[in-house]
N, C-alpha and C positions, 0 to 999 in steps of 0.2 A: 286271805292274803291280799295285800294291796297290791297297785302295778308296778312301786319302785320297789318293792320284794321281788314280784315275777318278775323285772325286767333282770335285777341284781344277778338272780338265780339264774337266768337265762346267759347275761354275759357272763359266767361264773363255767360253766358248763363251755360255754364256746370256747371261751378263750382257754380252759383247760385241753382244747382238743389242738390246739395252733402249736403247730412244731418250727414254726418261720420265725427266724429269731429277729430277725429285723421288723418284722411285722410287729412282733412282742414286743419289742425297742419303743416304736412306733406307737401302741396303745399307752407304755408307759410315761410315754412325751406327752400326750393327748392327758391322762392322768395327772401329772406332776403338774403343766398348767393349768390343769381347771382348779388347783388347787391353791394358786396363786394370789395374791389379791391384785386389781385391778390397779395400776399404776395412775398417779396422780399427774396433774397436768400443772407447770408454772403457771405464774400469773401473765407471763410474760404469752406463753401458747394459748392462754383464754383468752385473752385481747386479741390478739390473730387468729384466731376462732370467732370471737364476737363480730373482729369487722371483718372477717371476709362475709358473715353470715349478713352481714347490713349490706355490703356489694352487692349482692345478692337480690336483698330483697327493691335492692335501689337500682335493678337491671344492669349491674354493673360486670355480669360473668357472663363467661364466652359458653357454649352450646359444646356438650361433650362429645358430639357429632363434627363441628367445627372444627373442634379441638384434635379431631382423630385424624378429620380432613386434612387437615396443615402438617401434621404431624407425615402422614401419608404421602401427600407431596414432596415435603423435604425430604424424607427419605427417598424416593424416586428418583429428585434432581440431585438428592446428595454430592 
């Protein structure tokens, strides 16, 4: 038996034991997406992907620390 068998049989088993229906909602959600296909991107969102990725490498983005700093402040003096 492989391990995507055992794991199968394994969630197969648990989730038979789950009386939480929300929880059950919950897996179903978790299921229903993985079975989605991955959404395509414009051309228009590759290009704003591309250059912020060139900002980037051209030292042009702010430090996600910075970013929380400021962020942080403002809210304080809000």
């Amino acid at each position: 038996m492989n391990l995507a068998h055992k794991l199968q049989n394994d969630l197969i088993n648990r989730i038979g034991q789950i009386d939480d229906v929300n929880f059950l909602k919950a897996i179903q959600a978790i299921l229903d997406t993985s079975n989605q296909e991955i959404f395509a991107l414009s051309e228009a969102q590759e290009r704003s992907i591309a250059k912020s990725r060139q900002q980037i490498q051209n030292g042009e983005g702010i430090a996600h620390k910075d970013v929380v700093n400021d962020l942080r402040s403002w809210l304080k003096n809000g």
